[in-house]
C-alpha positions as a LaTeX table, in Angstrom:
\begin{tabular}{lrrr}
\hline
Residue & $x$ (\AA) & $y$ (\AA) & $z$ (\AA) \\
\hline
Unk1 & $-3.81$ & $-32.73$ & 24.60 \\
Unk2 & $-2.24$ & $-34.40$ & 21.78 \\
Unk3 & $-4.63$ & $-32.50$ & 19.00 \\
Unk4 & $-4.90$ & $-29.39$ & 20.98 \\
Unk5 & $-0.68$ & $-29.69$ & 20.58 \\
Unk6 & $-0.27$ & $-30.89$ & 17.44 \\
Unk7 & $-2.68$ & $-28.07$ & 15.72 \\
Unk8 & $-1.24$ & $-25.16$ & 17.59 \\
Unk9 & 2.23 & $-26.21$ & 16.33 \\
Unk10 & 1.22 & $-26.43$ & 12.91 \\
Unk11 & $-1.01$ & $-22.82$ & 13.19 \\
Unk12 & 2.55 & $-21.57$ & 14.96 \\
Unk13 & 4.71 & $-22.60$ & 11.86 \\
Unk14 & 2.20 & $-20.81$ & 9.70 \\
Unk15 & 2.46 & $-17.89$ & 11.79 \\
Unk16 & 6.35 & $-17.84$ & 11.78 \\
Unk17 & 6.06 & $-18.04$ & 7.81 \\
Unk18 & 3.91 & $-15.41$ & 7.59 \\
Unk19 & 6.14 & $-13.27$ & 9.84 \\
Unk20 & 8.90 & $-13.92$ & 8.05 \\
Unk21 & 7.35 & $-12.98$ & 5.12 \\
Unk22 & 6.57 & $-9.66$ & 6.72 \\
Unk23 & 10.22 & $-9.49$ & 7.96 \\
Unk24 & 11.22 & $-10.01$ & 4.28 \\
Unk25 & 9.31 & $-7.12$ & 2.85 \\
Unk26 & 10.66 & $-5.21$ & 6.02 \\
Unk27 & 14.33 & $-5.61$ & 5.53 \\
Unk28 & 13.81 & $-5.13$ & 1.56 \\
Unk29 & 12.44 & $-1.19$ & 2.55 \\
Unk30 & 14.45 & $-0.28$ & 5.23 \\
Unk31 & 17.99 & 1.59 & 4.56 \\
Unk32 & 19.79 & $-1.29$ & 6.72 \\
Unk33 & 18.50 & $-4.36$ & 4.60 \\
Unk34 & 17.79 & $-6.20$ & 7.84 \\
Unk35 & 15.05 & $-6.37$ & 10.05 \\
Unk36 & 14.62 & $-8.01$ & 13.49 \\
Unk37 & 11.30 & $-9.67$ & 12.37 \\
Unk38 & 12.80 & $-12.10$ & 10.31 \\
Unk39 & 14.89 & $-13.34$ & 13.33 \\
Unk40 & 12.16 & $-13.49$ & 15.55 \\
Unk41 & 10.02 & $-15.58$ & 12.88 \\
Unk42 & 13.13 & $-17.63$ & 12.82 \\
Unk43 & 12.77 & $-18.33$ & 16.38 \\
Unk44 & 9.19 & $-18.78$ & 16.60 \\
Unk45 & 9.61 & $-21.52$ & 14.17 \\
Unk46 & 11.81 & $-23.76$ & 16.17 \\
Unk47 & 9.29 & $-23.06$ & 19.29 \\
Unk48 & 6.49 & $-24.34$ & 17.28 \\
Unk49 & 8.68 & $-27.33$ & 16.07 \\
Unk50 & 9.29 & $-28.04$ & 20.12 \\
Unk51 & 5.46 & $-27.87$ & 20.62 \\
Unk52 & 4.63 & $-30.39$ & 18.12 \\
Unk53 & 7.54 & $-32.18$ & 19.54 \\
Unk54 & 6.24 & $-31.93$ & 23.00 \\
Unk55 & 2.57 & $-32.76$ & 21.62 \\
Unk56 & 4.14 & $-35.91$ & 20.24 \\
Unk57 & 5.17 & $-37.35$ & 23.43 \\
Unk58 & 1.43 & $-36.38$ & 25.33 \\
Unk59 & 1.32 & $-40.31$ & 25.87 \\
Unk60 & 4.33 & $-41.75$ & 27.35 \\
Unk61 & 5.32 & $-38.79$ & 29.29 \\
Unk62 & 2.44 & $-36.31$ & 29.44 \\
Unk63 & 4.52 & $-33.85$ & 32.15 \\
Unk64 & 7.55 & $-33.28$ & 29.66 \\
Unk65 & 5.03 & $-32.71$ & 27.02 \\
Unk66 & 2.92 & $-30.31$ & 28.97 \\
Unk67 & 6.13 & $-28.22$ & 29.93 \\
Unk68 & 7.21 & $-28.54$ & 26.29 \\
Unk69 & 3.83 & $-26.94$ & 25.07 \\
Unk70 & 4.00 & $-24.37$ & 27.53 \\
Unk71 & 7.85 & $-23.01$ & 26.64 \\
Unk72 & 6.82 & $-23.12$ & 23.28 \\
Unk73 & 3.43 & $-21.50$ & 23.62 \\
Unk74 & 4.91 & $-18.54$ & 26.02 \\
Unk75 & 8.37 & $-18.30$ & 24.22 \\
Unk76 & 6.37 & $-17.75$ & 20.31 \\
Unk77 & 4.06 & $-15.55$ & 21.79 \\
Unk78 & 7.57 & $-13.63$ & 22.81 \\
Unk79 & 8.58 & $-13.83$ & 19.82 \\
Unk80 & 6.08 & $-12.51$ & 17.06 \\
Unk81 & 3.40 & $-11.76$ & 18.96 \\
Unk82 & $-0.04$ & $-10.98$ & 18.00 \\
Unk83 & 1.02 & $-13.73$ & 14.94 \\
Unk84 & 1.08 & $-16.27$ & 17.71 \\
Unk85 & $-1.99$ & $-15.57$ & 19.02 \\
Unk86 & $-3.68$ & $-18.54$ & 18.42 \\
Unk87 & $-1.21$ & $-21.12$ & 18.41 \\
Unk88 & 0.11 & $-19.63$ & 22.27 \\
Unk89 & $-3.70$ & $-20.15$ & 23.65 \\
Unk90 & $-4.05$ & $-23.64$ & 22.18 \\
Unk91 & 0.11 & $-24.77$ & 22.78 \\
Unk92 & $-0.41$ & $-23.14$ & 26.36 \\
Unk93 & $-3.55$ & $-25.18$ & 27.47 \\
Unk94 & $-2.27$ & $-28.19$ & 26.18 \\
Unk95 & 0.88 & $-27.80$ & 28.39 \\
Unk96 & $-1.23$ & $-26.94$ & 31.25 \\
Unk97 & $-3.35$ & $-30.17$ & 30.41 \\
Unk98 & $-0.19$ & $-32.13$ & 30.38 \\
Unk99 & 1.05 & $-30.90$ & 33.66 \\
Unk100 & $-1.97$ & $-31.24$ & 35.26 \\
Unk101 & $-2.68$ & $-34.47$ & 34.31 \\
Unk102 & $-2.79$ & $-37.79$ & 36.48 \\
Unk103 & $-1.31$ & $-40.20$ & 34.64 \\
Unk104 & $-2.79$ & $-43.68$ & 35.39 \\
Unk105 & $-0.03$ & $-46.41$ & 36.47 \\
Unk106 & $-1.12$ & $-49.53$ & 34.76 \\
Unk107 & $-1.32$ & $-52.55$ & 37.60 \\
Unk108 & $-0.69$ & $-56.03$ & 36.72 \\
Unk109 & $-2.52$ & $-58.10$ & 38.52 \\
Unk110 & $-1.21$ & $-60.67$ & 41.52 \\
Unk111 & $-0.47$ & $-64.38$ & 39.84 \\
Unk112 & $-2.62$ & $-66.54$ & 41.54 \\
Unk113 & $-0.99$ & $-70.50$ & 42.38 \\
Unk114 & $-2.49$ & $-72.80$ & 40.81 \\
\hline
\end{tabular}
């Protein structure tokens, strides 16, 4: 979960580069100087910074994590999103991963008199 999340952040923050990129050569030919893609690529950037985010706590709290990685997953793939592609398939089963998963409660065992 913690791979699957980290690697699909990092994949998503290339993606959001590349977008804005695209954005960038958008606004520069279009008669407004703006273009919506830029802000999108903006925003699909700080999702993929919440994934890795998310992927970082996987251990101590795998349920925040998993929700996390599924936000971020869903919300990039809003965003930009045939760019997202593969980051939203690999954040979005790590978050399902996370919040499907049983995390084990560590017993300590009974102290025994001596």
């Amino acid at each position: 979960m913690f791979a699957m999340g980290l690697v699909g952040g990092i994949f998503g923050i290339i993606a959001a580069i590349v977008a804005m990129l695209i954005g960038g050569v958008d606004a520069a030919f279009s008669e407004s100087g703006t273009s919506q893609i830029t802000g999108l690529a903006v925003s699909a950037l700080l999702f993929s910074i919440l994934g890795i985010i998310g992927s970082a706590f996987s251990k101590s709290k795998p349920k925040l994590a998993g929700w996390l990685m599924l936000i971020s997953g869903i919300a990039g793939f809003i965003s930009i999103s045939m760019f997202y592609i593969l980051s939203g398939v690999l954040l979005i089963v790590a978050g399902f991963m996370g919040i499907f998963s049983k995390k084990k409660n560590k017993e300590i065992p009974p102290v025994q008199a001596a």
